[in-house]
C-alpha positions, -999 to 999 in steps of 0.1 A, spaced: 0 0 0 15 36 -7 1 45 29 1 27 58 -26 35 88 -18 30 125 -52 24 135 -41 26 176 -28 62 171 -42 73 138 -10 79 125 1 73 86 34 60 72 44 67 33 55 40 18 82 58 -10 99 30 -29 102 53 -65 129 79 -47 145 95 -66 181 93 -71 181 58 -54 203 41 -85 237 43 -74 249 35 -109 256 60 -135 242 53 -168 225 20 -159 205 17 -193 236 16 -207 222 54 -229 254 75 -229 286 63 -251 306 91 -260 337 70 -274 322 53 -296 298 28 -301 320 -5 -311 354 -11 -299 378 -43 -292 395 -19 -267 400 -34 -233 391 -7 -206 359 20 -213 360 16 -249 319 25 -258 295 25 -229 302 54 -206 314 39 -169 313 3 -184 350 -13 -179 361 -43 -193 391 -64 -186 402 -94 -205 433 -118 -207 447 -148 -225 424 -142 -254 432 -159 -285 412 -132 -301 398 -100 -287 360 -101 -277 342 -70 -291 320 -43 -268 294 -25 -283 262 2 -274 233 -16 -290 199 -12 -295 172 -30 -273 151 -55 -294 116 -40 -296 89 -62 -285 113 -75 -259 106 -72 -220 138 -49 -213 116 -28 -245 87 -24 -230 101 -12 -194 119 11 -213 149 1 -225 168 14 -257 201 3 -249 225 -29 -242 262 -30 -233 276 -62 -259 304 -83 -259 307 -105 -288 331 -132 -280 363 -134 -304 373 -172 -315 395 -187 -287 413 -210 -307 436 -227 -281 403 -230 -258 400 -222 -221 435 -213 -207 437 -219 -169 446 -177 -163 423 -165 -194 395 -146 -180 370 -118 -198 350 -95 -174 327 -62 -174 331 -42 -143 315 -15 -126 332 8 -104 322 33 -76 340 62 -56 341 55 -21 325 84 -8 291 76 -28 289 44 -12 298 56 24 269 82 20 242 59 -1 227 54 39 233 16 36 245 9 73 273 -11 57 286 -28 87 253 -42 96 241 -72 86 208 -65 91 211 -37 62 213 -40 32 216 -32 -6 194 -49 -33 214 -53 -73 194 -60 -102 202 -61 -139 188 -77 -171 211 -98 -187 208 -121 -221 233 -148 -236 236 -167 -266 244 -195 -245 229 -214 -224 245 -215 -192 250 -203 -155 272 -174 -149 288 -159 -118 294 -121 -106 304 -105 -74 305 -72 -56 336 -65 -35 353 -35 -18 384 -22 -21 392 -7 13 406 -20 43 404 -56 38 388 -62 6 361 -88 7 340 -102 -22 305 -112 -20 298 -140 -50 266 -147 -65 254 -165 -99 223 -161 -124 213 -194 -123 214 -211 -160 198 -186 -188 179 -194 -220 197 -189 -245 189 -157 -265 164 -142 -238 163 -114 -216 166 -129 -178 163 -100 -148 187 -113 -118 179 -92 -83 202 -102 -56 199 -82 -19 231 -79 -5 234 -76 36 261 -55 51 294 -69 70 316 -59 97 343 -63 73 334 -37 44 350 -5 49 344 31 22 374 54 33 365 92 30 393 103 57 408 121 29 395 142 -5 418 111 -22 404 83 -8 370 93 -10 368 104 -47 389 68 -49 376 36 -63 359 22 -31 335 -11 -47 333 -29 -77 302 -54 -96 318 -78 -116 302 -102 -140 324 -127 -152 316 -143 -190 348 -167 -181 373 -171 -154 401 -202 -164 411 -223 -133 440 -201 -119 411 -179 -103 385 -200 -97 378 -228 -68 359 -230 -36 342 -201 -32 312 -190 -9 281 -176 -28 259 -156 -12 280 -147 15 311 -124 23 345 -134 26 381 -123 22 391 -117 -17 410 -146 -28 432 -140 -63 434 -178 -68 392 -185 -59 370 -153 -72 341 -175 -80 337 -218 -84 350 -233 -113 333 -221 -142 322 -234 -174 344 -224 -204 311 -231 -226 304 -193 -236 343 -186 -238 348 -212 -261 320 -204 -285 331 -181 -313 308 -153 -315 288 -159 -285 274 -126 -272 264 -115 -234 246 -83 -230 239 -62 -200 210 -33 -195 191 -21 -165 217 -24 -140 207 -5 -105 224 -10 -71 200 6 -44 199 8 -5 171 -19 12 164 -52 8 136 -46 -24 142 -40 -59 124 -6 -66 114 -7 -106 143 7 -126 149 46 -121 148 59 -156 173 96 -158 168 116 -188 196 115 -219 209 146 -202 212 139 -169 230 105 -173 256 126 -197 264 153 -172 267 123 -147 290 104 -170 313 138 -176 328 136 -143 347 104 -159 352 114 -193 344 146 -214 354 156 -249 347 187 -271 336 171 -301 298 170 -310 284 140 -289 275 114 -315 314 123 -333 341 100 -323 372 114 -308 404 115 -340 374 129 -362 383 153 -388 357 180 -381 357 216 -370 328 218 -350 334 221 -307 369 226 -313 386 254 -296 407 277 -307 438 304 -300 460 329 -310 495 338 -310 489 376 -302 526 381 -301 548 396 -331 573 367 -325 568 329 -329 559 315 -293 556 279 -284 536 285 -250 504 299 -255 471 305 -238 437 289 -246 410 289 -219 388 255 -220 363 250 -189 352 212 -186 315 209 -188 311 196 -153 339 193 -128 362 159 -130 361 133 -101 396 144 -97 423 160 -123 423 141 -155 452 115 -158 450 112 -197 443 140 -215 442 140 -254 445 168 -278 436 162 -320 441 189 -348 401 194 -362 415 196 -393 430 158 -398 419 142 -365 458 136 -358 465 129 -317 490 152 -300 488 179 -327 470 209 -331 457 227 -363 476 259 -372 491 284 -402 464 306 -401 453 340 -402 415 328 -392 404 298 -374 395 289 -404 426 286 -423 440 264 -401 455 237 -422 487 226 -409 496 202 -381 519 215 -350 530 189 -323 511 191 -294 536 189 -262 513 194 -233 483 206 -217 492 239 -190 471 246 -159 453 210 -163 430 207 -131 396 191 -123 378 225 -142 396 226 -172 429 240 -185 443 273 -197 471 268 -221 490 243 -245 527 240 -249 532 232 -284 557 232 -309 568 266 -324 534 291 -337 540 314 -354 534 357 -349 497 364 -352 490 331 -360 457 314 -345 456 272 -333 430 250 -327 423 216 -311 401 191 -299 402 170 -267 390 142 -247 401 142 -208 398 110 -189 396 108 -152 383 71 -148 392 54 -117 
């Protein structure tokens, strides 16, 4: 009921499952993928705050933004988007230390303030995700912490019908042993807890292993032993959508953010100036920003103000710059009177002033007098 009566004192309780801001995850329906939308990149190659990791592959599995099927379940809930990985063709089979994950990463300081009382083990946080494979089997993923003591917390789907949309909703209780440090700005802006969903983990990392249950991260045990039947199937796919981690022991229906808000959300981690739907190394003119050389001689350090559209979790670690004119990395676009005779590439040495908010000037190689200069960039502050 959405109101609860005490008939002995008259007294009424709201029952609010539909909070808002209750999805801890950023960009759980998989919308935002500034990138790019196909990549055999390991690491956040397409869907915004999706990481991968991968080893021992014969050949590299390929991650993808793609659309949700209409007529599906996930469709009519309101879906639009998966995150795919397409397996590659593991040739020499199974290795015993190949594995191929997606993860999901949070700061510490958003999991110390969600209110989950997470020493208690009488509170607790409920995660639920639709997932679909091409093959039938059972797969396992974990949560696990990364502070103090890191402890894992296993689970598994159960075995999936091949080819259909299954939704998995696991409530998780707290433990004395998980620990979110926010003593310091850098450990609270820090990677603090981790989902995991493993397609395949070879033998070297798997063994006996609690599910359902906390216990001390063990390198040579993160899950049982694991069938290699979806790793050794070229082409088999595994897609992800709808993933929401929320505080209590329910799983609330999915909490939907507009295009716009999941972007600014996802901007924190990465940020680029091209147009959103243009992939960074583009030759295009359009959001790229440009300078002058006011002086009368040629200069190599030069000013160029460029504000970040929302402020970084912390001051990016890889920033890149591209000439608009040829989509060239670590150059900029120069030789011109007007921005828009810049035709010429100029080595691009570094970025001056680079903080959380932006950065205000690029050391290059020589510009010359008058001339104006003009890049691109994408700055990456992942954890």
């Amino acid at each position: 009921a959405a109101i609860t009566v005490n008939n002995t004192d008259g007294t009424c309780t709201a029952n609010i499952t539909n909070r808002s801001n209750r999805n801890l995850v950023i960009n759980g329906a998989m919308l935002v993928a500034q990138r790019g939308t196909s990549s055999t990149t390991e690491g956040v190659p397409t869907v915004d705050r999706i990481k991968t990791s991968r080893s021992g592959n014969d050949e590299a599995p390929t991650y993808a933004q793609v659309d949700v099927a209409s007529g599906t379940t996930p469709y009519t809930l309101g879906f639009r988007k998966a995150f795919k990985v397409t397996n590659g063709n593991q040739t020499n089979g199974a290795g015993a230390s190949d594995y191929s994950n997606i993860n999901y990463q949070f700061e510490s300081q958003d999991m110390a303030t969600s209110g989950w009382n997470y020493t208690s083990s009488s509170s607790y946080i409920t995660l639920s995700f639709w997932v679909k494979s091409s093959v039938a089997q059972n797969f396992y993923f974990s949560v696990f912490t990364r502070d103090g003591t890191t402890h894992q917390y296993t689970m598994e789907t159960g075995s999936l019908t091949a080819d259909t949309w299954t939704k998995i909703t696991k409530t998780i209780p707290g433990n004395a042993n998980v620990q979110f440090d926010t003593d310091t700005v850098a450990n609270s802006i820090a990677r603090g807890f981790d989902i995991q969903w493993m397609m395949f983990r070879g033998t070297n990392n798997t063994g006996t292993r609690p599910l359902n249950a906390w216990a001390a991260i063990d390198s040579a045990a993160r899950s049982p032993d694991q069938t290699s039947t979806w790793y050794t199937t070229n082409d088999a796919t595994f897609e992800l959508t709808g993933v929401q981690l929320e505080v209590g022991s329910t799983a609330t229906d999915f909490e939907h953010r507009s295009f716009a808000d999941e972007l600014s959300r996802c901007q924190r981690y990465y940020c680029k100036s091209y147009n959103y739907s243009v992939v960074p190394g583009t030759a295009t003119d359009p959001g790229s920003i440009f300078g002058r050389n006011y002086s009368d001689s040629s200069k190599s350090q030069n000013s160029i103000d460029v504000r970040f559209p929302v402020p970084m979790r912390t001051t990016p670690t890889t920033v890149n710059g591209y000439a608009p004119h040829s989509g060239t990395i670590a150059k900029v676009s120069t030789d011109g009177s007007n921005p828009a005779s810049c035709n010429v590439e100029n080595t691009l040495n570094a970025f001056n002033m680079l903080g959380e908010n932006g950065f205000s000037g690029v050391s290059t190689a020589s510009i010359g007098a008058t001339d104006f200069f003009g890049l691109h960039f994408t700055a990456d502050a992942e954890m």
